[in-house]
N, CA, C and O atoms as a DFTB+ gen file, in Angstrom:
224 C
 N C O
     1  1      -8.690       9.059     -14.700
     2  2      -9.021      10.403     -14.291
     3  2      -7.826      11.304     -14.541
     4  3      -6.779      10.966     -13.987
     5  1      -7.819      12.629     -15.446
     6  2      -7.264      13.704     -15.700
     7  2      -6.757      14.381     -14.361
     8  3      -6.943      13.904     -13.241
     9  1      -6.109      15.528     -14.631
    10  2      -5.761      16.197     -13.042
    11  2      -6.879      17.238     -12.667
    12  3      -7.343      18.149     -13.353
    13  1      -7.099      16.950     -11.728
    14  2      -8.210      18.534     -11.175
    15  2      -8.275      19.619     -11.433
    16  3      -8.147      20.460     -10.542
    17  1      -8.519      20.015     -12.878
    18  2      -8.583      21.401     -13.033
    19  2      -9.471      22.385     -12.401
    20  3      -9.281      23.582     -12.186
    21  1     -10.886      21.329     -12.046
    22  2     -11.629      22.515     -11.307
    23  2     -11.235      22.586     -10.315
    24  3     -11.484      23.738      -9.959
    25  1     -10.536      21.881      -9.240
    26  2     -10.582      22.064      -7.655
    27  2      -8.871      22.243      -7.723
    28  3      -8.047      21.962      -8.594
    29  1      -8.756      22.894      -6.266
    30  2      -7.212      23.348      -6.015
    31  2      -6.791      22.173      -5.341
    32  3      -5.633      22.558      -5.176
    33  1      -6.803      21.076      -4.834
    34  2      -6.404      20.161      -4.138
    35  2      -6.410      18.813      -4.856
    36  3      -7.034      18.671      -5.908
    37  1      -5.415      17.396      -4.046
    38  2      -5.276      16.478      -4.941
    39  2      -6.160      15.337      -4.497
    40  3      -6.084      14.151      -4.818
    41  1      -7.252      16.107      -3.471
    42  2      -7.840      15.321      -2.830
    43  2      -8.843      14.125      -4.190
    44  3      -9.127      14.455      -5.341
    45  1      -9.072      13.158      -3.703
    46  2      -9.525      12.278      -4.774
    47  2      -8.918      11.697      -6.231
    48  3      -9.088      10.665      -6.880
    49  1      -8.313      12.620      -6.353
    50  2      -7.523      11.845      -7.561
    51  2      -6.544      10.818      -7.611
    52  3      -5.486      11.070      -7.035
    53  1      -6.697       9.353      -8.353
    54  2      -5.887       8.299      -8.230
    55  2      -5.657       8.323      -9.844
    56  3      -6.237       8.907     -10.759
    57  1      -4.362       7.273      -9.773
    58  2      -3.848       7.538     -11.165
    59  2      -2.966       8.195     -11.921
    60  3      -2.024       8.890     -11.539
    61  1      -3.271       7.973     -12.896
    62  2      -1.852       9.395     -13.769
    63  2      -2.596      10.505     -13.340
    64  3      -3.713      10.555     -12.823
    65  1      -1.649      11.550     -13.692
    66  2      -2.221      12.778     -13.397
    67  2      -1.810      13.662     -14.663
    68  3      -1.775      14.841     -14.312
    69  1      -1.541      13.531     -15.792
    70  2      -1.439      13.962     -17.058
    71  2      -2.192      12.961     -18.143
    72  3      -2.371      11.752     -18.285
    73  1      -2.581      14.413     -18.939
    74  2      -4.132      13.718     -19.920
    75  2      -3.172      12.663     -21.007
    76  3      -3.965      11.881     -21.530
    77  1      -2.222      12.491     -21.333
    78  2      -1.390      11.822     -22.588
    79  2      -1.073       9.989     -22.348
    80  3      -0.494       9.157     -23.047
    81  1      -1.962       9.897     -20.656
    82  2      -1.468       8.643     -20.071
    83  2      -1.754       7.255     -21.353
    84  3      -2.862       7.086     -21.862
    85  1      -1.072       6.771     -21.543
    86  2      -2.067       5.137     -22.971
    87  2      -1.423       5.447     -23.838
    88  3      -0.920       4.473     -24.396
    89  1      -1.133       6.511     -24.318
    90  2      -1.199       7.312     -26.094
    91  2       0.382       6.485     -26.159
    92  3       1.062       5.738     -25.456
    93  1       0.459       7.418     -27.977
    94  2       1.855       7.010     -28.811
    95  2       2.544       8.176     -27.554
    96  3       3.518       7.730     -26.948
    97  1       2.124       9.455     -27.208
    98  2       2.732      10.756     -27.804
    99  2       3.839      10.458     -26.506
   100  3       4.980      10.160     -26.858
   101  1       3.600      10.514     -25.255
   102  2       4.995      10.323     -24.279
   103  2       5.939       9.983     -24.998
   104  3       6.854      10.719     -25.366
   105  1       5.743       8.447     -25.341
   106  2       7.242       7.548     -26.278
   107  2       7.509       8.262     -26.862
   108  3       8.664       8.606     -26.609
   109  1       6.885       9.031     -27.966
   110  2       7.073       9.830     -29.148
   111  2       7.898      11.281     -28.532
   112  3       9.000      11.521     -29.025
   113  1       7.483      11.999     -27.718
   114  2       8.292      13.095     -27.013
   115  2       9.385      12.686     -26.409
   116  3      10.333      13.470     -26.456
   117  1       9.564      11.492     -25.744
   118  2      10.546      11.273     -25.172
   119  2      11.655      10.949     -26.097
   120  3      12.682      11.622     -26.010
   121  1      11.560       9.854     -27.107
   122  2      12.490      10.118     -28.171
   123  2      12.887      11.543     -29.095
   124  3      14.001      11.718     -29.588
   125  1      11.835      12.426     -29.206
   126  2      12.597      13.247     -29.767
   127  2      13.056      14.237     -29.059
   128  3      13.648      15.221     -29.503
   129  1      12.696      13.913     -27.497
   130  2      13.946      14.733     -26.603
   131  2      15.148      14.139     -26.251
   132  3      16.030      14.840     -25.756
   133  1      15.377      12.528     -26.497
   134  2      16.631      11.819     -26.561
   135  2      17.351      12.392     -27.958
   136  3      18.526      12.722     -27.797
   137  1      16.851      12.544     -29.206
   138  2      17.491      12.890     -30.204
   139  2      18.180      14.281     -30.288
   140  3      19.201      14.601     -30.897
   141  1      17.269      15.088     -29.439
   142  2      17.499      16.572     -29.387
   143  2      18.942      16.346     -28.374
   144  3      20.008      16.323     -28.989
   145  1      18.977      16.227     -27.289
   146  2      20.437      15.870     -26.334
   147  2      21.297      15.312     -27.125
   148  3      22.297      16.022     -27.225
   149  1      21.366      14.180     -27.843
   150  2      22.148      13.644     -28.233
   151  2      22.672      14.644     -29.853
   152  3      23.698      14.484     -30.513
   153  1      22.069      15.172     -29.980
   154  2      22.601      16.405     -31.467
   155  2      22.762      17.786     -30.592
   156  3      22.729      18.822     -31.256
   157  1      22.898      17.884     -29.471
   158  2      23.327      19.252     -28.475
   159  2      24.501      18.280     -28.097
   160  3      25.510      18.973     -28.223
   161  1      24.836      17.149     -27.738
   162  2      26.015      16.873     -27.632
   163  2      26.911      16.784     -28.634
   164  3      28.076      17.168     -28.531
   165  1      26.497      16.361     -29.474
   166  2      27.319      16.169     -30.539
   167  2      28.095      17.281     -31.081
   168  3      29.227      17.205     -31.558
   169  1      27.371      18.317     -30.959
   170  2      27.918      19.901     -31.860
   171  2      28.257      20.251     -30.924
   172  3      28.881      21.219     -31.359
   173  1      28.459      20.318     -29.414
   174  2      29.151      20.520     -28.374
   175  2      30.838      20.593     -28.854
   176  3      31.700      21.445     -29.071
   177  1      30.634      18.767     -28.861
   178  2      32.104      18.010     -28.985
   179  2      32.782      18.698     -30.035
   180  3      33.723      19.451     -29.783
   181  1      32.343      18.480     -31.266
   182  2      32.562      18.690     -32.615
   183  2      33.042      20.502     -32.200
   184  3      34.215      20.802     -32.421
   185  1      32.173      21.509     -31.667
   186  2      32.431      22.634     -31.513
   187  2      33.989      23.168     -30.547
   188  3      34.676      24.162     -30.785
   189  1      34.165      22.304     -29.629
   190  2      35.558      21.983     -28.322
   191  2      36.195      21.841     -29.154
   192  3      36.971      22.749     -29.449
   193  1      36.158      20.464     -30.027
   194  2      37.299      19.981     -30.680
   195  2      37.895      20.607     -31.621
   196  3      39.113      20.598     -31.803
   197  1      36.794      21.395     -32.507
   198  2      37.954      22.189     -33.148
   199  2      38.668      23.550     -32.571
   200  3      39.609      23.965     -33.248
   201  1      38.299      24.329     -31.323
   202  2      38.482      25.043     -30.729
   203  2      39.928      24.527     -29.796
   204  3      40.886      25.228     -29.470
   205  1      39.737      23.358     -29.572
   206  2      41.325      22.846     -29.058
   207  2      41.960      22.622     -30.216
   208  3      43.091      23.046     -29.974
   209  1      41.960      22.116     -31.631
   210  2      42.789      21.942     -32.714
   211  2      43.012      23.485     -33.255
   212  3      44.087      23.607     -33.842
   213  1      42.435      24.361     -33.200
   214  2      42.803      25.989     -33.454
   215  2      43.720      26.553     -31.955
   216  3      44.106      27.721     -31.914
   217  1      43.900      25.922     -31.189
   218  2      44.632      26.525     -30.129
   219  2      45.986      26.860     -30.347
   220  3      46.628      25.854     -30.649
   221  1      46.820      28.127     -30.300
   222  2      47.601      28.193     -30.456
   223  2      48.893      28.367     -29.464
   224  3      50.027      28.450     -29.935
């Protein structure tokens, strides 16, 4: 069972409560939000580091 779109309450619903529950796509989003962090860190570092090697 999906989440209650018709009714305002969580009365009756057991289960996941997002329609993507089984699928590829979670795994699949979740890695390419691990890839996305990990290339925002990276150009972070890379961005500091040369900003401390230009320090004068």
């Amino acid at each position: 069972m999906g989440f209650p779109f018709d009714t305002p309450t969580w009365d009756g619903v057991s289960g996941p409560i997002f329609m993507g529950t089984g699928g590829a796509m979670p795994g699949l989003f979740t890695m390419i939000a691990i890839g996305l962090c990990v290339l925002a860190l990276a150009m972070g570092q890379a961005t500091e580091n040369n900003k401390y090697k230009n320090h004068k």
